[in-house]
PDB file as gemmi writes it, atoms N, CA and C in Angstrom:
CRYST1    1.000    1.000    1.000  90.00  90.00  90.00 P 1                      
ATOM      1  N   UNK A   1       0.840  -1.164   0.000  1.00  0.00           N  
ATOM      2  CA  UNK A   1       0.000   0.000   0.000  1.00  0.00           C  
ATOM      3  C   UNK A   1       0.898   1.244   0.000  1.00  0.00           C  
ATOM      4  N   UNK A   2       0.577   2.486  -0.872  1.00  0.00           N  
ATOM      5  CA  UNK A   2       1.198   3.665  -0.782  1.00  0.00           C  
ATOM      6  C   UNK A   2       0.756   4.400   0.067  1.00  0.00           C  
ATOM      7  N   UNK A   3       1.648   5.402  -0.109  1.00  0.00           N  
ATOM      8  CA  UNK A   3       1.158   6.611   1.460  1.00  0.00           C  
ATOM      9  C   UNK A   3       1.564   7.770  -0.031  1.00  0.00           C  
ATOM     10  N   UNK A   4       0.680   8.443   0.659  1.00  0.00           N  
ATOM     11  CA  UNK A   4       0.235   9.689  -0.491  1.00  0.00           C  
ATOM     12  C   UNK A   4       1.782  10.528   0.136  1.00  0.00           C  
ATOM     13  N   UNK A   5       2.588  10.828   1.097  1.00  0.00           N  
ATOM     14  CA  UNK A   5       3.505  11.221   1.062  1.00  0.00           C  
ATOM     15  C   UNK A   5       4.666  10.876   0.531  1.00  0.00           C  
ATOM     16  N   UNK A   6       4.696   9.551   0.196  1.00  0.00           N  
ATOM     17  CA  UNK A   6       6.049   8.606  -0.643  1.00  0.00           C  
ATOM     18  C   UNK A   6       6.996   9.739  -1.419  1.00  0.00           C  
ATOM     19  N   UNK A   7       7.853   9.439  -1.869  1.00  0.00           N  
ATOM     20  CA  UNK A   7       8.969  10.023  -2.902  1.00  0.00           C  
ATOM     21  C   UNK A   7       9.796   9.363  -3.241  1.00  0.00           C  
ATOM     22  N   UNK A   8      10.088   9.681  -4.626  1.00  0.00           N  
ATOM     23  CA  UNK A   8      10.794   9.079  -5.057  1.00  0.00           C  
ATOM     24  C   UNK A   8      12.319   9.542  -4.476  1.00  0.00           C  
ATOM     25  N   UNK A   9      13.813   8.454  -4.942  1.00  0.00           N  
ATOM     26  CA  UNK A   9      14.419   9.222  -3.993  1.00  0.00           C  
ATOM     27  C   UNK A   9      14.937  10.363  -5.095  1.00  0.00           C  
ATOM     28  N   UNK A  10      14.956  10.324  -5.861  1.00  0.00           N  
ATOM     29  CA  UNK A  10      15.441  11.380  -6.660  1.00  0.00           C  
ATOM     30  C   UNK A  10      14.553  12.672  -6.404  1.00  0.00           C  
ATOM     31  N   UNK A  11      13.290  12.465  -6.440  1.00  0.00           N  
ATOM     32  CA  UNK A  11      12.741  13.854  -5.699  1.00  0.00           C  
ATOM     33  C   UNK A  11      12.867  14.220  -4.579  1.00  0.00           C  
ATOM     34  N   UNK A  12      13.413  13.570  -3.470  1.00  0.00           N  
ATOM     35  CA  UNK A  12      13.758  13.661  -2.197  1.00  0.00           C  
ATOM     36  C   UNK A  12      14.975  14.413  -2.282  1.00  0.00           C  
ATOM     37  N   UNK A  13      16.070  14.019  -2.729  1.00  0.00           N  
ATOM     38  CA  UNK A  13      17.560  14.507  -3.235  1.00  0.00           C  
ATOM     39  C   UNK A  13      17.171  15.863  -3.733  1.00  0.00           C  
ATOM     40  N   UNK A  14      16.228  16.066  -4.789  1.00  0.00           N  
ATOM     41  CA  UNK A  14      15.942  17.467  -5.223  1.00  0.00           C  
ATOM     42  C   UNK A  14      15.514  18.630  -4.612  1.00  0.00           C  
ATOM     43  N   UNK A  15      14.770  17.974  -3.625  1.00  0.00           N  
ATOM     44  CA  UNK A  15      13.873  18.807  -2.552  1.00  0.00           C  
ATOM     45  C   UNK A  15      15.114  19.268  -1.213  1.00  0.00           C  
ATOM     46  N   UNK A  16      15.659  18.288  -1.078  1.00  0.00           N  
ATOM     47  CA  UNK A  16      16.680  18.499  -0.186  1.00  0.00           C  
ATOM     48  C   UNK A  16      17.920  19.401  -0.533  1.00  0.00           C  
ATOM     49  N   UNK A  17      18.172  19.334  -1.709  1.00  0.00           N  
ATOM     50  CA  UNK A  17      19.622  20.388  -2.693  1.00  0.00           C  
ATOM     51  C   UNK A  17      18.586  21.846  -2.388  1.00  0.00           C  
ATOM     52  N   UNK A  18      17.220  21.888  -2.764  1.00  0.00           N  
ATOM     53  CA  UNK A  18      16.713  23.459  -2.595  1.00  0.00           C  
ATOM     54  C   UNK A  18      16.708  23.500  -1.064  1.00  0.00           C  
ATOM     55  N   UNK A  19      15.792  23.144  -0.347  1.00  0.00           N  
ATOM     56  CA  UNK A  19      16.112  23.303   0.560  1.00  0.00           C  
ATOM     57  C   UNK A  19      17.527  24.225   1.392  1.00  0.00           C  
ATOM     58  N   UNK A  20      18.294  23.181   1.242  1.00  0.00           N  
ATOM     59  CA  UNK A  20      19.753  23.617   1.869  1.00  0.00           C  
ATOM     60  C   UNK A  20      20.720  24.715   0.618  1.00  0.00           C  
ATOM     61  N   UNK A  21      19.816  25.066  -0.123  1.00  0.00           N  
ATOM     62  CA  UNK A  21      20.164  26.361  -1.535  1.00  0.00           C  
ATOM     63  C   UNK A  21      21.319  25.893  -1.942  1.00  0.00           C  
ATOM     64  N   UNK A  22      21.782  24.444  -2.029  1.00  0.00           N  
ATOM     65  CA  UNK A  22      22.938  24.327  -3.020  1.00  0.00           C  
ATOM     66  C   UNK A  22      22.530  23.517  -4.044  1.00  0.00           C  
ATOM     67  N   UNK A  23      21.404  23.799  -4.409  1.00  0.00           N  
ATOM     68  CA  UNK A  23      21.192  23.059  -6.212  1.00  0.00           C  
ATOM     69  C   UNK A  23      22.184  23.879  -6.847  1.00  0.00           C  
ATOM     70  N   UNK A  24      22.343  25.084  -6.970  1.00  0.00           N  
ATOM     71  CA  UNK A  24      23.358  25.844  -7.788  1.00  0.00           C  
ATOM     72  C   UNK A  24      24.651  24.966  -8.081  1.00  0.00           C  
ATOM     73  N   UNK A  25      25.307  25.088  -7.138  1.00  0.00           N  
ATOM     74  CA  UNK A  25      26.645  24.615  -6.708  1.00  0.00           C  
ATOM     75  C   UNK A  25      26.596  22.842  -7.270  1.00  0.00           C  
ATOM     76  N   UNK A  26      25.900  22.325  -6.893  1.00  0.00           N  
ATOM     77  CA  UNK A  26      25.547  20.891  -7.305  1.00  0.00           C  
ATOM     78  C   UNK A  26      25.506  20.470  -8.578  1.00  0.00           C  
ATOM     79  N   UNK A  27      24.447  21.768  -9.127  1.00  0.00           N  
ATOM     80  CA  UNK A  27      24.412  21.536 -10.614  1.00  0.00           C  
ATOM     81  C   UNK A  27      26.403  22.054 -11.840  1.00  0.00           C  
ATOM     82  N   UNK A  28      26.527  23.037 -11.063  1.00  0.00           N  
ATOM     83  CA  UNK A  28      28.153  24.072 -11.245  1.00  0.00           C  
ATOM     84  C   UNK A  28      28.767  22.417 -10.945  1.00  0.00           C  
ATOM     85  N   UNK A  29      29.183  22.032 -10.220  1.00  0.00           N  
ATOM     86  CA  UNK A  29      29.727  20.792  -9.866  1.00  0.00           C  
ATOM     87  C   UNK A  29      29.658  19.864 -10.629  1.00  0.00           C  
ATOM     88  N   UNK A  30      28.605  19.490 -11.103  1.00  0.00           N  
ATOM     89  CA  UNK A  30      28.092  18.338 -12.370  1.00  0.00           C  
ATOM     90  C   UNK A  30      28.832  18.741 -13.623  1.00  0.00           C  
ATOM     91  N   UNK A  31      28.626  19.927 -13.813  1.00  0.00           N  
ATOM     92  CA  UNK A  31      28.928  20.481 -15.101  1.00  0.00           C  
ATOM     93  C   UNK A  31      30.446  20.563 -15.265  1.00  0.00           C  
ATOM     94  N   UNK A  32      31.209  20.699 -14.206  1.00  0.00           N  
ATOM     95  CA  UNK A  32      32.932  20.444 -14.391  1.00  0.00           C  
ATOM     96  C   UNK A  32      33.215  19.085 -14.747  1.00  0.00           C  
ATOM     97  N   UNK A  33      32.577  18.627 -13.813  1.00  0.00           N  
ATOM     98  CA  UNK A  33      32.714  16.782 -13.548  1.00  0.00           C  
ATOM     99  C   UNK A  33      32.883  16.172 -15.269  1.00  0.00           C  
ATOM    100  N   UNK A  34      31.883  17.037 -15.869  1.00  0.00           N  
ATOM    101  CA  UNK A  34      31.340  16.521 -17.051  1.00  0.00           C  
ATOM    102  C   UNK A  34      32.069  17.018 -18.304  1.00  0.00           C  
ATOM    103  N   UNK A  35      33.305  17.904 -17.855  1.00  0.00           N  
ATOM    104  CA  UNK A  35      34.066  18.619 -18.767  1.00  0.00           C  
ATOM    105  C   UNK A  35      34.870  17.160 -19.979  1.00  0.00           C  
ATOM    106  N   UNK A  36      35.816  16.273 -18.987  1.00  0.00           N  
ATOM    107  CA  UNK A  36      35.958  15.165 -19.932  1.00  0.00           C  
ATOM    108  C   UNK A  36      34.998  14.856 -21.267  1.00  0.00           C  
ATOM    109  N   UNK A  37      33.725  14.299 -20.520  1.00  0.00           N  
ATOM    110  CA  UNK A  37      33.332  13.762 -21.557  1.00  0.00           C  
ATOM    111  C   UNK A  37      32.906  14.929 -22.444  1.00  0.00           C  
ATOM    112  N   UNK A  38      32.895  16.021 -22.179  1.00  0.00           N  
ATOM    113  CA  UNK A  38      32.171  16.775 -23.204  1.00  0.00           C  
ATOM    114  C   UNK A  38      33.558  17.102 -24.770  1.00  0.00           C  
ATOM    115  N   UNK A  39      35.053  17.749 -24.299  1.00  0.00           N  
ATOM    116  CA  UNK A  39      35.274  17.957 -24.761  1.00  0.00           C  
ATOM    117  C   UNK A  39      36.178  16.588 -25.249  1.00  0.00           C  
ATOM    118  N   UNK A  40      36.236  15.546 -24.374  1.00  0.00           N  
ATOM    119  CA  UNK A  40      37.539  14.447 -24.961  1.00  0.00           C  
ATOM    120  C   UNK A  40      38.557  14.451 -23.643  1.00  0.00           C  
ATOM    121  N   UNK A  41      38.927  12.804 -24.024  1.00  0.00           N  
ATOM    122  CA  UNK A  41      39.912  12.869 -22.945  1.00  0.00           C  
ATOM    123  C   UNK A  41      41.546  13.490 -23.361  1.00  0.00           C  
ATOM    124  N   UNK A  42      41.743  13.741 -24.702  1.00  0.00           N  
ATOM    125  CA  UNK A  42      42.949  14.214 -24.876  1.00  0.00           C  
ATOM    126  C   UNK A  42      43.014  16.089 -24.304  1.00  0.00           C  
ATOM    127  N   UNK A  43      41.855  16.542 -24.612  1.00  0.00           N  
ATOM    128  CA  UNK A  43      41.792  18.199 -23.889  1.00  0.00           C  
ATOM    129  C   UNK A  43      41.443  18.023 -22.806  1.00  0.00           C  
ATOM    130  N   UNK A  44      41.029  16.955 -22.285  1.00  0.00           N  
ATOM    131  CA  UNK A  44      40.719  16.816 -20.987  1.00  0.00           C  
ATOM    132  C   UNK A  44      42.076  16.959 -19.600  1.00  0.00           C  
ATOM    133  N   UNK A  45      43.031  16.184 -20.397  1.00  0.00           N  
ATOM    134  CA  UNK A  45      44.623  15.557 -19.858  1.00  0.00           C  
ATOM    135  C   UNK A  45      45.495  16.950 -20.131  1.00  0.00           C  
ATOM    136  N   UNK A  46      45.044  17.814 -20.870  1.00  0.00           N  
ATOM    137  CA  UNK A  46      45.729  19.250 -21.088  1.00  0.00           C  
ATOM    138  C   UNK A  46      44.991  20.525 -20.518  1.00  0.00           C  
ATOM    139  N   UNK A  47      43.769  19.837 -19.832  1.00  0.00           N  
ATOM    140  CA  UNK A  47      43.492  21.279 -19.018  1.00  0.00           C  
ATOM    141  C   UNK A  47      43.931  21.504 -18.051  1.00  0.00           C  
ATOM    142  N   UNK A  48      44.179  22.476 -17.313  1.00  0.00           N  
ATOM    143  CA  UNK A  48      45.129  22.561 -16.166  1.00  0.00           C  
ATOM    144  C   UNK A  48      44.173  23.248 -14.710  1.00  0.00           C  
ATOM    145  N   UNK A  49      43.281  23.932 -15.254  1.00  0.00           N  
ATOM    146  CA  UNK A  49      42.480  24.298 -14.167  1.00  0.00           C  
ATOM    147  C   UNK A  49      40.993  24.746 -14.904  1.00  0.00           C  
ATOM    148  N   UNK A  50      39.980  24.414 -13.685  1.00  0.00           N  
ATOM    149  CA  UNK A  50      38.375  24.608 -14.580  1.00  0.00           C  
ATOM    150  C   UNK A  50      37.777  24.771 -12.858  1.00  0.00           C  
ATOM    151  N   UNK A  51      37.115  26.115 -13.432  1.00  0.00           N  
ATOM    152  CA  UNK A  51      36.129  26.205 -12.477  1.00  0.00           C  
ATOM    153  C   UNK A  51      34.970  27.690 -12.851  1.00  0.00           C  
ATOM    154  N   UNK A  52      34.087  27.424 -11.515  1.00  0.00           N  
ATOM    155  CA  UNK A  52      32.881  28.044 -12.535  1.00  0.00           C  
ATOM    156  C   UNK A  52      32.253  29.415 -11.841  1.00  0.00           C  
ATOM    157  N   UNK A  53      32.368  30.612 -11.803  1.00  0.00           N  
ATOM    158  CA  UNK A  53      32.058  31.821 -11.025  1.00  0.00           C  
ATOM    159  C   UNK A  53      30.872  32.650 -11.666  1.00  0.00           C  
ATOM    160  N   UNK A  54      30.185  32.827 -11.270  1.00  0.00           N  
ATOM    161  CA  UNK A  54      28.802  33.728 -11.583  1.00  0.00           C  
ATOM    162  C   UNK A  54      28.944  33.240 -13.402  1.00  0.00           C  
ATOM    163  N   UNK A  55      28.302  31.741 -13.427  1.00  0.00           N  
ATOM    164  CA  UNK A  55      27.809  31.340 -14.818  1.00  0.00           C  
ATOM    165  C   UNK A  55      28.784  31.916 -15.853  1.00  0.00           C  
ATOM    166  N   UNK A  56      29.993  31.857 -15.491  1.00  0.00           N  
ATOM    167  CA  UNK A  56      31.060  31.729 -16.486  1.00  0.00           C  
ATOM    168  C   UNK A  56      32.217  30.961 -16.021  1.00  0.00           C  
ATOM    169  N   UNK A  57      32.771  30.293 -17.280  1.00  0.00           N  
ATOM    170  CA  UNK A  57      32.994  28.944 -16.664  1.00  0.00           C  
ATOM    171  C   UNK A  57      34.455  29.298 -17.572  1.00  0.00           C  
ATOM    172  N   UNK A  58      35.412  29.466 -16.388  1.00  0.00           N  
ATOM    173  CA  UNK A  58      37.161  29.390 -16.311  1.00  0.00           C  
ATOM    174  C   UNK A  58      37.329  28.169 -16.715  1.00  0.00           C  
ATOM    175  N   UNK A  59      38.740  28.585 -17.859  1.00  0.00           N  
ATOM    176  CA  UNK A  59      39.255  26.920 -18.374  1.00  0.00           C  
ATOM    177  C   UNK A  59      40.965  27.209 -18.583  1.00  0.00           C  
ATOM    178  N   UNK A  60      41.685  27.191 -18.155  1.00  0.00           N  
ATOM    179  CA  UNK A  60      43.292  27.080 -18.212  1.00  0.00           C  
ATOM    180  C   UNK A  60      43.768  26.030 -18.946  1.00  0.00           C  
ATOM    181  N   UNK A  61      44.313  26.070 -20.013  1.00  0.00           N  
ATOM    182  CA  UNK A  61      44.523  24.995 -21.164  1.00  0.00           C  
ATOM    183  C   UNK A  61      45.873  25.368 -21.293  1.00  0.00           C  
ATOM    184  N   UNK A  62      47.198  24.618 -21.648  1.00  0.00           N  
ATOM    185  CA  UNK A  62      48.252  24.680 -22.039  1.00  0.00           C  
ATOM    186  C   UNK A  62      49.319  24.895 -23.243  1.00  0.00           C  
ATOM    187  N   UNK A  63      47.610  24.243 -24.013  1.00  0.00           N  
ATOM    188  CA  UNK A  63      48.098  24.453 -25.556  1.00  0.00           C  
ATOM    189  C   UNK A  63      47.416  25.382 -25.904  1.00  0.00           C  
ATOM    190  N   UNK A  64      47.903  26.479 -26.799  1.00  0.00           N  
ATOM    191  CA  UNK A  64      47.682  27.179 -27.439  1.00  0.00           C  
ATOM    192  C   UNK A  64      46.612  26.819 -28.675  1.00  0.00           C  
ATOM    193  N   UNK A  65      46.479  25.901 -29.245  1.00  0.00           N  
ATOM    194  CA  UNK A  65      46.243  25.116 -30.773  1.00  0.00           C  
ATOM    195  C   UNK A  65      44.827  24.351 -30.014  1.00  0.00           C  
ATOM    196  N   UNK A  66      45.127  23.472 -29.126  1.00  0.00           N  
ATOM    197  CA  UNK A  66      43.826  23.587 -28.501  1.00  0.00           C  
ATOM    198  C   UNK A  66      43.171  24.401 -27.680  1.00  0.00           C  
ATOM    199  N   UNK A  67      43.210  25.512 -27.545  1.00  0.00           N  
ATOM    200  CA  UNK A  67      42.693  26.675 -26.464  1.00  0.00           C  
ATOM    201  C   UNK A  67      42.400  27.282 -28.240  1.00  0.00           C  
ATOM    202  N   UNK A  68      42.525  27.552 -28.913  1.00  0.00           N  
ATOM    203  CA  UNK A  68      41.784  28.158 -30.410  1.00  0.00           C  
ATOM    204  C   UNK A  68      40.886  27.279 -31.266  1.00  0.00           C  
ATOM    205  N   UNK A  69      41.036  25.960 -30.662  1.00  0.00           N  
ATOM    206  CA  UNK A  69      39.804  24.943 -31.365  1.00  0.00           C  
ATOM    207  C   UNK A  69      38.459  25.129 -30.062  1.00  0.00           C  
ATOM    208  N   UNK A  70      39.019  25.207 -29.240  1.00  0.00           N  
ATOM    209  CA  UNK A  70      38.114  25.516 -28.180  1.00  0.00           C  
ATOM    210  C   UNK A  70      37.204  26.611 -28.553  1.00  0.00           C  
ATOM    211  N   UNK A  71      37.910  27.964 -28.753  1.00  0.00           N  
ATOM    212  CA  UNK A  71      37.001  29.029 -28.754  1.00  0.00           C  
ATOM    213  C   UNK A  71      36.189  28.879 -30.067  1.00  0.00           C  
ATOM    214  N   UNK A  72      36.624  28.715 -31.096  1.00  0.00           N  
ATOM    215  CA  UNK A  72      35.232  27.772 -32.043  1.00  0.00           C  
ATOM    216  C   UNK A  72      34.476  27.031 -31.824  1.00  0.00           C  
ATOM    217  N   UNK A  73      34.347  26.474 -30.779  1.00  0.00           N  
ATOM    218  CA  UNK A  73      33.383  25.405 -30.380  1.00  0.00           C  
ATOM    219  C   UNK A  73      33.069  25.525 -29.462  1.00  0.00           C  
ATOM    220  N   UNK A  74      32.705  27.063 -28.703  1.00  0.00           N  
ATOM    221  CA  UNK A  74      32.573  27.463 -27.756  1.00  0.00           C  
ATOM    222  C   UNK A  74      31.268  27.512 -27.207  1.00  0.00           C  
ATOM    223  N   UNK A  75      30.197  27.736 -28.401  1.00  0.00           N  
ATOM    224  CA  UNK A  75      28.838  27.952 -27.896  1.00  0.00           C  
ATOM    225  C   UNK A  75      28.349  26.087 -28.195  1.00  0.00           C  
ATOM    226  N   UNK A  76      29.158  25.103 -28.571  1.00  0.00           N  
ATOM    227  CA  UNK A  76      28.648  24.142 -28.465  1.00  0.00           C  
ATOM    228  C   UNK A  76      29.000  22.942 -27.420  1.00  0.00           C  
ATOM    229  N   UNK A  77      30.129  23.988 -26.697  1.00  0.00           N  
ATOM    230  CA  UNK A  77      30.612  23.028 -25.274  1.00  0.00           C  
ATOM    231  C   UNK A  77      29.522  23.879 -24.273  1.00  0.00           C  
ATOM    232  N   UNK A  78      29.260  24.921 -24.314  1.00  0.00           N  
ATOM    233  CA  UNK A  78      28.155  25.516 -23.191  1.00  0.00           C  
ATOM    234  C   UNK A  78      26.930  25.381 -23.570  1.00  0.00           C  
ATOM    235  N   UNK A  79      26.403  24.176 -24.638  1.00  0.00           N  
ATOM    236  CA  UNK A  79      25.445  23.968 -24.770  1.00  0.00           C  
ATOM    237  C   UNK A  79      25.285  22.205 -24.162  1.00  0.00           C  
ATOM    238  N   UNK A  80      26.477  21.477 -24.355  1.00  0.00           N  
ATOM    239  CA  UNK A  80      26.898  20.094 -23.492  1.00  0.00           C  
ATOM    240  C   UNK A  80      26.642  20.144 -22.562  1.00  0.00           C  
ATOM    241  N   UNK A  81      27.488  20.939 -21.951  1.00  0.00           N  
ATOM    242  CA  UNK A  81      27.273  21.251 -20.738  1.00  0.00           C  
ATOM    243  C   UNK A  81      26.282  21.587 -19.725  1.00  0.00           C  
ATOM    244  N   UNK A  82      25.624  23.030 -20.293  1.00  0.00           N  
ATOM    245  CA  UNK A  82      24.170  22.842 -19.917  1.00  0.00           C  
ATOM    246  C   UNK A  82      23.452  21.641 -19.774  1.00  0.00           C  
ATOM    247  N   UNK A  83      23.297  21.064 -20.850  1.00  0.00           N  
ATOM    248  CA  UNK A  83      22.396  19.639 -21.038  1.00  0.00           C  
ATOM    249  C   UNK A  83      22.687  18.979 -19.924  1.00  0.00           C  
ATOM    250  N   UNK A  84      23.802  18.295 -20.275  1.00  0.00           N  
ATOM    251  CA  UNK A  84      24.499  17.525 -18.524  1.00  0.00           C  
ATOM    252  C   UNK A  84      23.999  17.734 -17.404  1.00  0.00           C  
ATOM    253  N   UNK A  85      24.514  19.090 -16.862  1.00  0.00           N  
ATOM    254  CA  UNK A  85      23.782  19.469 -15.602  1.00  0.00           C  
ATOM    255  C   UNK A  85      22.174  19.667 -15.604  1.00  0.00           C  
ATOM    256  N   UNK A  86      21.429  19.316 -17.019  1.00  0.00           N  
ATOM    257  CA  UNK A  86      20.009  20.093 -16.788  1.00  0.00           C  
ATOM    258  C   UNK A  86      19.459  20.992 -15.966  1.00  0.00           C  
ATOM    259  N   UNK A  87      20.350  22.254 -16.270  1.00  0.00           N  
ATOM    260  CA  UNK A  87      20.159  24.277 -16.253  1.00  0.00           C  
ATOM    261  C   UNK A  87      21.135  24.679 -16.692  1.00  0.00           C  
ATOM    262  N   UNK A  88      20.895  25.879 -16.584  1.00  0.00           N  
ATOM    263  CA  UNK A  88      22.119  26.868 -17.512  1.00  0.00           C  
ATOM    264  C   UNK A  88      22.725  26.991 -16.268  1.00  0.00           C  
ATOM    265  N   UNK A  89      24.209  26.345 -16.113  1.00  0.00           N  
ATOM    266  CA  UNK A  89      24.977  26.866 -15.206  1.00  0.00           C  
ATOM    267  C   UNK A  89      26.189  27.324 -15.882  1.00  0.00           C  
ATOM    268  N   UNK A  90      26.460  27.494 -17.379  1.00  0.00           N  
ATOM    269  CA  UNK A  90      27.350  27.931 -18.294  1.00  0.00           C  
ATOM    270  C   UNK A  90      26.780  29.160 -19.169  1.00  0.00           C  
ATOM    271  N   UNK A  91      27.006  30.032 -18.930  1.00  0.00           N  
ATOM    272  CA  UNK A  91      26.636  31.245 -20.128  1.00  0.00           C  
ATOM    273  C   UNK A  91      28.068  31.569 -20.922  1.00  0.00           C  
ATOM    274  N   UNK A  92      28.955  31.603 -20.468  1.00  0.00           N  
ATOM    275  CA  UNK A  92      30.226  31.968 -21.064  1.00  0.00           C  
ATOM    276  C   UNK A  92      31.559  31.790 -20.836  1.00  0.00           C  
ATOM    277  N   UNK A  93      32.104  31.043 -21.475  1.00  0.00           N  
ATOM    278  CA  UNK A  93      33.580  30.478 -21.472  1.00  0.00           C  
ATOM    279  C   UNK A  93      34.677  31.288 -21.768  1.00  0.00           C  
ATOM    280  N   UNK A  94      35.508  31.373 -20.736  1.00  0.00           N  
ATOM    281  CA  UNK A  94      36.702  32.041 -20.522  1.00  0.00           C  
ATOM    282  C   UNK A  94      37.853  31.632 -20.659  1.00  0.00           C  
ATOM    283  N   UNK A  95      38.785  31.320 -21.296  1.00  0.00           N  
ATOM    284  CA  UNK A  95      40.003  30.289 -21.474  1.00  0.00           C  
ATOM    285  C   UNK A  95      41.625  31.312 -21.226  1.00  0.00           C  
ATOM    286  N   UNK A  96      42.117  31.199 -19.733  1.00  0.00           N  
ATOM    287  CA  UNK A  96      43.073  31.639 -18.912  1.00  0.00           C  
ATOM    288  C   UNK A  96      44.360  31.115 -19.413  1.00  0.00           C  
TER     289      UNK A  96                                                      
END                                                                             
């Protein structure tokens, strides 16, 4: 028998991230995590630092040659990305 209060646990987890106001951060978190697969593990092994401040998302790359294939494919890694985390926690990519 159900109880009209049940949850699933994934809505429980959701309710609990607002709650305690770090869905932001959770979702910002997902979306680094997810940098590998988005761009490859070879730019992955050459980034040197990634992190994410008021929905712009820092990337420190070493190579030059890939830090300029990057910025061409810029509005389609902050569109990966987004997806991944499901919200916009990427508006604009910065490459340090």
């Amino acid at each position: 028998m159900s109880r009209t209060n049940d949850k699933t646990l994934k809505e429980a987890l959701e309710q609990m991230l607002k709650a305690y106001r770090i869905k932001n951060k959770y979702d910002e978190t997902y979306a680094v995590s997810a940098w590998e697969e988005v761009v490859g593990k070879a730019v992955a092994n050459r980034t040197k630092e990634i992190y994410i401040r008021d929905k712009k998302l820092f990337v420190r790359i070493e190579s030059s040659v890939i830090k300029n294939q990057l910025v061409i494919m810029r509005d389609q890694i902050i569109g990966s990305l987004n997806e991944k985390a499901g919200a916009v926690v990427v508006q604009e990519i910065v490459f340090i």
